[in-house]
C-alpha positions as CSV (number, residue, x, y, z in Angstrom):
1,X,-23.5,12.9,4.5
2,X,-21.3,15.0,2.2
3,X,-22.8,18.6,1.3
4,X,-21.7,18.4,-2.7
5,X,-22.9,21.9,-2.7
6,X,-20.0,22.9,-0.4
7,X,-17.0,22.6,-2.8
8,X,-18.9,24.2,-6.0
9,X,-16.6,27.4,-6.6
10,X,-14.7,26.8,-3.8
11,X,-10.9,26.7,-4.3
12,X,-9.2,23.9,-2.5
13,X,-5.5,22.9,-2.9
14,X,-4.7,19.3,-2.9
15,X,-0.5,18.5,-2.4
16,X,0.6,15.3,-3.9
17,X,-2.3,15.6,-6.9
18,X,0.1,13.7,-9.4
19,X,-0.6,9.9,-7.0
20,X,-3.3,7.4,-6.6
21,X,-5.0,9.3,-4.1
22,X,-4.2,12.4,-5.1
23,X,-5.6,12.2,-8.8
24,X,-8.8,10.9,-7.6
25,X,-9.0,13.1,-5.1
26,X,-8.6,15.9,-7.5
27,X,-11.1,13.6,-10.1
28,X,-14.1,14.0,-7.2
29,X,-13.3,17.8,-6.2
30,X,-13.8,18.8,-10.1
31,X,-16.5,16.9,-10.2
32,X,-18.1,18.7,-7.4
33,X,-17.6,21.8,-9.0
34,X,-14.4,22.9,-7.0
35,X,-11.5,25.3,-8.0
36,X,-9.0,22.8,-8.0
37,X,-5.3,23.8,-7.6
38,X,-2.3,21.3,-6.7
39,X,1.2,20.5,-5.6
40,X,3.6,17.9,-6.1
41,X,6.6,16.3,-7.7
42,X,6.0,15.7,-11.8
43,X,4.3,12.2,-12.3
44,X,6.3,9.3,-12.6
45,X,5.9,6.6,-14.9
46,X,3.9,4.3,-12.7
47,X,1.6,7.3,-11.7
48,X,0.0,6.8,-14.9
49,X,-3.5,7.6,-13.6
50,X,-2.9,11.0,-13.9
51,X,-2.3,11.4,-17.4
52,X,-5.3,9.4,-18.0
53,X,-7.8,11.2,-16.1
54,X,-7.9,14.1,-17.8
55,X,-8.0,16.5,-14.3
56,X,-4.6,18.6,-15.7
57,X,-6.4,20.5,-18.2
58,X,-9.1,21.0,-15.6
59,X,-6.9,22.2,-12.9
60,X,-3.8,24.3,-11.9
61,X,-0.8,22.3,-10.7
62,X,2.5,23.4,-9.7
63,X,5.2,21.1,-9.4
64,X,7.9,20.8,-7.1
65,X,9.2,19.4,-3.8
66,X,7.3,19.8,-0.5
67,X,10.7,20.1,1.0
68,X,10.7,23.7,-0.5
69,X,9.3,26.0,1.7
70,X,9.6,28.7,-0.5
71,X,7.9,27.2,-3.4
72,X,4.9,25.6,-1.6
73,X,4.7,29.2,0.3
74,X,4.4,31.1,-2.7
75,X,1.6,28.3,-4.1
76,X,-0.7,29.0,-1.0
77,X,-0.1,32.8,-1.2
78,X,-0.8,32.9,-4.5
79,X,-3.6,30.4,-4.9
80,X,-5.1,31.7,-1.3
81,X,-7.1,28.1,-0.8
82,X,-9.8,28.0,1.4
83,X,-9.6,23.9,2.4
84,X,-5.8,22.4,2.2
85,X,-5.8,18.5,2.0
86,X,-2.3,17.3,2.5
87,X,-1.3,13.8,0.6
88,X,2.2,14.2,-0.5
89,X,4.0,12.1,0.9
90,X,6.5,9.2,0.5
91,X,4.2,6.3,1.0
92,X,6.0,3.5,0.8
93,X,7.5,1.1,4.2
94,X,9.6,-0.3,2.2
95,X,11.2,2.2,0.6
96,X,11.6,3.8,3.9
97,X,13.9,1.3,4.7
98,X,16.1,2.4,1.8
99,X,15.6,5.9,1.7
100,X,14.7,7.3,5.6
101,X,16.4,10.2,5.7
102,X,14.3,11.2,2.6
103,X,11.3,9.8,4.2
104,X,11.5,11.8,7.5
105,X,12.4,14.7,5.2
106,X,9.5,14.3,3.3
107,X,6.7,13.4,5.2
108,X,8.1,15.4,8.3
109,X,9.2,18.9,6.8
110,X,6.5,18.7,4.0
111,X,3.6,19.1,6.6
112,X,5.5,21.6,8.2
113,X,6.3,23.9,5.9
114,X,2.9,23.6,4.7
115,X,1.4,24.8,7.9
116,X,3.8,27.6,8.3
117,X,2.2,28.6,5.1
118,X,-1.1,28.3,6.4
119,X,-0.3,30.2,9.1
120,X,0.4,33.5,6.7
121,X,-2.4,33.0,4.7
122,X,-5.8,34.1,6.1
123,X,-8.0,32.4,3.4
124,X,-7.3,29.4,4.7
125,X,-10.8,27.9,6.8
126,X,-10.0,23.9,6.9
127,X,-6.3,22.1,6.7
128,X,-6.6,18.5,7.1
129,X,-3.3,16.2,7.1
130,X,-4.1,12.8,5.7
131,X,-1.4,10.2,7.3
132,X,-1.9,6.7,8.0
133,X,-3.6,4.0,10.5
134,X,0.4,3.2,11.1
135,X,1.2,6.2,12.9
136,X,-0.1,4.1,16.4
137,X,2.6,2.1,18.6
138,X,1.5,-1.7,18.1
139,X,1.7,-4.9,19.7
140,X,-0.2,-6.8,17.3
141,X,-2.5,-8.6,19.6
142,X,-5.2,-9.9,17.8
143,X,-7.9,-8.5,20.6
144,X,-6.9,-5.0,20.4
145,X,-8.7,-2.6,17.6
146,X,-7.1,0.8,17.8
147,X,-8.5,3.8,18.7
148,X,-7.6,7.5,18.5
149,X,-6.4,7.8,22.1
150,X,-3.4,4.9,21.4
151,X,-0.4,6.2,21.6
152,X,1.7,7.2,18.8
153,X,4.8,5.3,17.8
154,X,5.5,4.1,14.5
155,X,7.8,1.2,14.2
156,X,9.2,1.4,10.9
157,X,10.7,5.1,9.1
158,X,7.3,5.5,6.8
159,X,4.8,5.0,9.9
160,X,7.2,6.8,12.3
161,X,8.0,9.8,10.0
162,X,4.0,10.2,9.6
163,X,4.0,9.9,13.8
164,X,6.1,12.8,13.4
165,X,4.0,14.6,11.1
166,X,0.4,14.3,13.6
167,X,2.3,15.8,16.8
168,X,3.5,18.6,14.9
169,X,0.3,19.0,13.3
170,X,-1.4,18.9,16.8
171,X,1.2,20.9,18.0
172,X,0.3,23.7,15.4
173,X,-3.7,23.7,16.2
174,X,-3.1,23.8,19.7
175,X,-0.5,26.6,20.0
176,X,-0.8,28.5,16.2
177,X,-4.5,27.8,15.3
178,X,-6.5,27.4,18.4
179,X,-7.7,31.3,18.3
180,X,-7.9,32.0,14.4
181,X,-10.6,31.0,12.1
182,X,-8.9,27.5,10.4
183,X,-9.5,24.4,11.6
184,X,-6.7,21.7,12.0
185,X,-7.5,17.7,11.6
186,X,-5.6,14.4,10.6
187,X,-7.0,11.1,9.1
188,X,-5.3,8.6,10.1
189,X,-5.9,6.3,6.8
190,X,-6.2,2.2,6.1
191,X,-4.8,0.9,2.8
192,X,-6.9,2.6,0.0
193,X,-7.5,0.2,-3.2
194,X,-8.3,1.1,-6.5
195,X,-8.1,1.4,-9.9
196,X,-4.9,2.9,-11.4
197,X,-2.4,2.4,-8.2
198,X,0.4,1.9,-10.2
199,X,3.4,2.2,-7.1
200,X,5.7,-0.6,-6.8
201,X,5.6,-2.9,-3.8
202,X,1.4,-2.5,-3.5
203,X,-0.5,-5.0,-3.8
204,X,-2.9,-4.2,-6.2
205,X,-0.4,-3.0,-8.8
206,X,1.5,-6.1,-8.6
207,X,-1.8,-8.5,-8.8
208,X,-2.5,-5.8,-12.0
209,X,1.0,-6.2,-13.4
210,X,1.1,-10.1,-13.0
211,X,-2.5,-10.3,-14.2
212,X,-1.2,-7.7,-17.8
213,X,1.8,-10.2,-17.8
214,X,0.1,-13.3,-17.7
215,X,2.2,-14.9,-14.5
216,X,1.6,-15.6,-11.1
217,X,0.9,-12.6,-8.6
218,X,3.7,-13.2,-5.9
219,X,2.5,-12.7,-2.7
220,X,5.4,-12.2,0.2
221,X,3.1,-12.3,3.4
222,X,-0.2,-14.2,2.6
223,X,-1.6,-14.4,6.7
224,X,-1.1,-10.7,7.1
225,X,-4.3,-8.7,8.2
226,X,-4.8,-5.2,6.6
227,X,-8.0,-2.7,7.0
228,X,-8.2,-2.2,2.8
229,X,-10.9,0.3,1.3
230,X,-12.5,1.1,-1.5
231,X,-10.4,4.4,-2.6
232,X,-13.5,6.5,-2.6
233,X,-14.5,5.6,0.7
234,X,-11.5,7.6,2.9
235,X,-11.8,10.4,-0.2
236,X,-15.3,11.1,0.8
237,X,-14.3,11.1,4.8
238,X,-12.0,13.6,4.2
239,X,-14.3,16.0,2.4
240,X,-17.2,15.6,4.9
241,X,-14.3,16.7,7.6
242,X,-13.0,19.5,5.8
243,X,-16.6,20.7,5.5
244,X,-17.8,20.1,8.1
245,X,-15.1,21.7,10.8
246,X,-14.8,24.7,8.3
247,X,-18.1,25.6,10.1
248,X,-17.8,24.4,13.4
249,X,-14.5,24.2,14.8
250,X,-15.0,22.1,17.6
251,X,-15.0,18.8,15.3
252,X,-11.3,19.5,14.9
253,X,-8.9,16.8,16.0
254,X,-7.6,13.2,14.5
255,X,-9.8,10.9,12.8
256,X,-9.2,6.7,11.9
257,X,-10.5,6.3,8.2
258,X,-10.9,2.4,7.9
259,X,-13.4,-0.2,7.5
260,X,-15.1,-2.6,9.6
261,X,-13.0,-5.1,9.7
262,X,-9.6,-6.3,8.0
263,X,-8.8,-9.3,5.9
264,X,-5.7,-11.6,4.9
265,X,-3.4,-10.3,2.0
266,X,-4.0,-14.1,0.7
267,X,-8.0,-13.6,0.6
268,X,-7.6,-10.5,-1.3
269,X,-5.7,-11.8,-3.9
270,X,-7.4,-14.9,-4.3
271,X,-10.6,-13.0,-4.6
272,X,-8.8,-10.8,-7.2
273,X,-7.7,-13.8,-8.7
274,X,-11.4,-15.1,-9.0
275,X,-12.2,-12.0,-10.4
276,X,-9.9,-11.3,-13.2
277,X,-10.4,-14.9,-14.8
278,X,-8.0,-16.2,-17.4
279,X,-6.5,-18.7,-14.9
280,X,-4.7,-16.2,-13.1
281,X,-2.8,-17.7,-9.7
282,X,-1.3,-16.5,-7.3
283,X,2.2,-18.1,-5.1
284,X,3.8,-17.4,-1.7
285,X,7.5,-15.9,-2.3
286,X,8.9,-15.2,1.1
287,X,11.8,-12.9,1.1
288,X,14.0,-11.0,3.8
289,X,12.8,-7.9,3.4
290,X,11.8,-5.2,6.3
291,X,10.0,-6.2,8.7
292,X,6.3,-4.7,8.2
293,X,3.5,-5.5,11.0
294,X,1.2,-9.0,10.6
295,X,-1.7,-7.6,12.3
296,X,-3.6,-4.0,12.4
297,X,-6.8,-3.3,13.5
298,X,-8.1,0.2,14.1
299,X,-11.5,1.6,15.5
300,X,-13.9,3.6,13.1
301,X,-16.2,4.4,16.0
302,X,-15.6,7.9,15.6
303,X,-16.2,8.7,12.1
304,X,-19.2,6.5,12.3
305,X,-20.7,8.4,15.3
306,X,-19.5,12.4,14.4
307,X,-19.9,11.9,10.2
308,X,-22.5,9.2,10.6
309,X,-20.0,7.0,8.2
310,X,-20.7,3.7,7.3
311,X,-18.5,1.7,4.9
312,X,-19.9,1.8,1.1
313,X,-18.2,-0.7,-0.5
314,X,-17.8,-4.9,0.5
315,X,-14.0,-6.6,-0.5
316,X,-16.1,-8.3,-3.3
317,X,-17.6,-5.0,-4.7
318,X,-14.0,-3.6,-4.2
319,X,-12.6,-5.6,-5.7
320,X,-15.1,-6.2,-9.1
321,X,-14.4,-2.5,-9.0
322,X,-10.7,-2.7,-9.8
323,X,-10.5,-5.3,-11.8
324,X,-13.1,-3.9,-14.3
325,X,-11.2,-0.2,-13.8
326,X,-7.4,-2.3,-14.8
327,X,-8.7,-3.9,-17.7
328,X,-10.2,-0.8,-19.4
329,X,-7.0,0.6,-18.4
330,X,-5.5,-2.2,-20.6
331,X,-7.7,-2.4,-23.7
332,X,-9.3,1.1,-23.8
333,X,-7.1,3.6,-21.9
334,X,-8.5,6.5,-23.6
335,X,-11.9,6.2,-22.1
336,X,-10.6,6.1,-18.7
337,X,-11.5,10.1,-17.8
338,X,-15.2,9.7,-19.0
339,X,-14.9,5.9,-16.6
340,X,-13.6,7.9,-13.8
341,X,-16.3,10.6,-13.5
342,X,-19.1,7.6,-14.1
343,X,-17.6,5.6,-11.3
344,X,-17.4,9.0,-8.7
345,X,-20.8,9.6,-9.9
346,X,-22.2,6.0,-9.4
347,X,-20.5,5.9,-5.7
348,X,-22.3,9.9,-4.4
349,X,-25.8,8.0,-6.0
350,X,-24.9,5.3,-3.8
351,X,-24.1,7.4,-0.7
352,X,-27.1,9.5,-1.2
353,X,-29.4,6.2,-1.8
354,X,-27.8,4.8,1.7
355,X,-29.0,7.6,3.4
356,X,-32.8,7.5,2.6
């Protein structure tokens, strides 16, 4: 169980804070009490969560480009974190088909210019690497769940590029961080849902945008089966790792963040469907786009055994989650900062209440 007492004062720096994850990552740290500082590109239209929040009053930010060593360099020298969580990224598989060499850049050069940082700056306890359950080499056979000893192989630029990123990562703790005082981890993440994921090609932000726009949510592969969470869910994993190995080092190493069990694209969105109401429907669109993997199913054996995880949050709570976050988002977008803190705070009561 998370130690909230861990992060009160203590100055964390969180890249990519202007996404998703990133802003409600930054959301839970304030709430915990943290010194919050982060880096990443200036929002973007769609990253619309972050304006809402209200975290950039609350928080320093610097904005650039991870691809900038000497910027992100001067942050962490300046800032002198004591836990690094790494999000930035470029997320998207298929925009990795139309932009890879940015992709590889990105999510390849970002993580290591960040660690070369790390490795001048002292204050640094706890680095953890957030990637993706995508990273492993797979056949899609519907009898294999994934653990962390698969081999790494990503087929398409996104999942390959963050392949990249975990050996150099466990490259750098083996050869650079082994015999200093800052630990060295990767979670290896499942599709995160929540409220506010405005990217394009998600699917939560186009069942949101169809739903605002009163038409049908189109739905490109209906049978494929994805490991989604409850956003919250991987947040809290990361911050029980980061605490946790910045006191015992031996917990260092590469973690799966997913749930139990995955589910068809088509049953989340007809579930979403249900949910939202007003005769919203959903139709099949099949296009030729990249090719993206039909099946993925990875282990959470290990978090569930080391953290003593266990997932918080069903699909149906997940989704009654979102769909009451998006429509306050619609009608009352000013009260979303006072929503977020109530929903963070409603989820650590649940967490503590699960562990009674």
């Amino acid at each position: 169980m998370l130690n909230k007492d861990f992060y009160k004062g203590r100055k964390v720096l969180v890249t990519g804070h202007t996404g998703f994850k990133g802003t409600w990552m930054c959301k839970l740290l304030l709430h915990l009490g943290a010194d919050v500082c982060g880096y990443a590109l200036s929002p973007t239209p769609y990253q619309h969560l972050f304006g809402l929040s209200g975290i950039e009053k609350r928080m320093q930010s610097y904005f650039g480009d991870v691809r900038d060593e000497n910027h992100i360099k001067n942050v962490v020298q300046t800032f002198q974190p004591e836990v690094v969580i790494h999000l930035a990224a470029q997320p998207i598989v298929r925009d990795s088909y139309a932009m890879p060499k940015y992709t590889y850049e990105t999510n390849i050069l970002g993580a290591l210019y960040l660690l070369e940082a790390i490795r001048e700056c002292d204050s640094v306890k706890s680095f953890l690497n957030v990637t993706t359950e995508k990273v492993y080499e797979n056949d899609e056979k519907p009898n294999i769940t994934i653990d962390e000893s698969f081999p790494l192989n990503g087929y398409d630029p996104y999942s390959n590029s963050k392949s990249c990123s975990e050996f150099i990562t466990q490259t750098y703790r083996r050869c650079f961080f082994s015999q200093t005082q800052c630990s060295v981890s990767t979670a290896r993440t499942s599709n995160a849902l929540g409220g506010g994921d405005g990217s394009p090609h998600r699917i939560i932000s186009d069942c949101v945008k169809s739903a605002a726009n009163r038409q049908s949510i189109i739905v490109r592969n209906p049978e494929s089966v994805r490991p989604y969470q409850y956003v919250l869910d991987p947040l809290l994993v990361y911050l029980e790792i980061c605490e946790r190995q910045y006191y015992d080092k031996s917990i260092e190493g590469c973690y799966n963040v997913a749930p139990d069990d995955g589910v068809t694209t088509q049953t989340l969105v007809e579930k979403f469907c249900e949910q939202w109401g007003e005769g919203l429907k959903w139709e099949i669109h099949r296009d030729d786009g990249p090719y993206e993997a039909k099946m993925l199913r990875v282990s959470n054996k290990k978090i569930k055994d080391l953290l003593g995880w266990h997932q918080r949050c069903t699909l149906d709570e997940m989704i009654q989650r979102i769909v009451a976050f998006e429509k306050r988002c619609l009608y009352h977008p000013e009260t979303i900062a006072d929503y977020m803190d109530k929903e963070i705070e409603n989820y650590l009561t649940m967490e503590k209440n699960n562990e009674l």
